[in-house]
N, C-alpha and C positions, 0 to 999 in steps of 0.2 A: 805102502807108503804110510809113514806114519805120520799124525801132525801132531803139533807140539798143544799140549794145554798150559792154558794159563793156570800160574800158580796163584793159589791162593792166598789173599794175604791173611797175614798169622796175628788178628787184633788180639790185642792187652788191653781186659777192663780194669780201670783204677776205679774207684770211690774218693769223691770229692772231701776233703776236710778243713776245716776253718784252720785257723792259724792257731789258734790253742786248741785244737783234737777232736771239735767236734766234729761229725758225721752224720749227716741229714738221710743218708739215704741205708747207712745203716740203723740208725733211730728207729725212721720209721720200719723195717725188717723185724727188728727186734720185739715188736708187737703185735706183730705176725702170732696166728698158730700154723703148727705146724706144716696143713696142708698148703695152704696159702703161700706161706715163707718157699716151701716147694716150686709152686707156681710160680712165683716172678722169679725164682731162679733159673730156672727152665726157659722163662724169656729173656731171663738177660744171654746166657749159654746162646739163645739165639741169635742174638744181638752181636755177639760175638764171634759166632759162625757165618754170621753174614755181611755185617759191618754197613758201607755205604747203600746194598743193597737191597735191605729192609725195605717193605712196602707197606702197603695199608691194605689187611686192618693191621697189622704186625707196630707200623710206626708212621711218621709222618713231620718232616721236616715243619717246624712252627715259625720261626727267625732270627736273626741276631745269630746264626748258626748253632742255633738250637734245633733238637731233635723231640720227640717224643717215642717212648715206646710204653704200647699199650698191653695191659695187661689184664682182661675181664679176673675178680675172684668174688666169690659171693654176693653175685649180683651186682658188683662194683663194678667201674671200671678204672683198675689204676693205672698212673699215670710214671712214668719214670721218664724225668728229661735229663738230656745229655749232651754235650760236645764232640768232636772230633780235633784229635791233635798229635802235632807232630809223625805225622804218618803212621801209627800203627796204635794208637791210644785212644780209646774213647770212657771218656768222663763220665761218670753217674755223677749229677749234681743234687738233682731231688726227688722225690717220689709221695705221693698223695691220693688220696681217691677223689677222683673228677666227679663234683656236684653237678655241675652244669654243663650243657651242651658242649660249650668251649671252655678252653682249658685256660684260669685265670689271669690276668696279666700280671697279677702279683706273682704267680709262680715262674712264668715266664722273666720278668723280672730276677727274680730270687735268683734263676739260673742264667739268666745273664750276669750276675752283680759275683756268683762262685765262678764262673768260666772265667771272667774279669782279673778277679782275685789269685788262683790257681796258676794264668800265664804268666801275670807278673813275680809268681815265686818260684815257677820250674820252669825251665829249658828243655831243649833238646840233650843237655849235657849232664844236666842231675835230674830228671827224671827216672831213671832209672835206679834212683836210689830209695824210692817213694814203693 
């Protein structure tokens, strides 16, 4: 007898960008060295093979339908928050290295204010042109 598995859903990372082109979460990437820049890619790849099922320490729902995923590199530990949207998209909005216990409400913030920003420019119908 065979039983059926559930299929996997097939997430799409996009990266967030401001209305004139910037990118907060490739910014910060880009000053990455090498190994590092490695490493959070590695966890985002996870992020994306996993999607709603990320756990901790991997990630950790913060609010506002914000997400965290964590990413130890040189003693850091950084921080990449994110969205979920339109069923198969999840949002990098920003990425930082976490000073403090908790993760600031400015950035929490910041990534509320791009998720914000972001729904009101793409749909479910032109997303897919991004």
């Amino acid at each position: 007898m065979k039983t059926k598995q559930k299929e996997q859903k097939e997430w799409q990372i996009l990266l967030y960008k401001t209305e004139d082109g910037k990118c907060p979460v490739n910014d910060f990437m880009k000053s990455l060295n090498e190994k590092d820049f490695a490493e959070i890619t590695k966890g985002i790849e996870y992020l994306k093979s996993v999607g709603f099922n990320i756990r901790r320490p991997h990630g950790d729902y913060l609010r506002d339908k914000i997400y965290e995923l964590r990413i130890p590199i040189l003693n850091n530990e950084t921080r990449t928050l994110y969205f979920f949207c339109y069923e198969t998209y999840i949002v990098l909005t920003n990425t930082f290295i976490k000073k403090t216990d908790k993760v600031p409400e400015s950035e929490i913030n910041k990534a509320i204010k791009y998720k914000n920003d972001f729904l009101q420019r793409y749909n479910k119908d032109n997303i897919k042109g991004i």
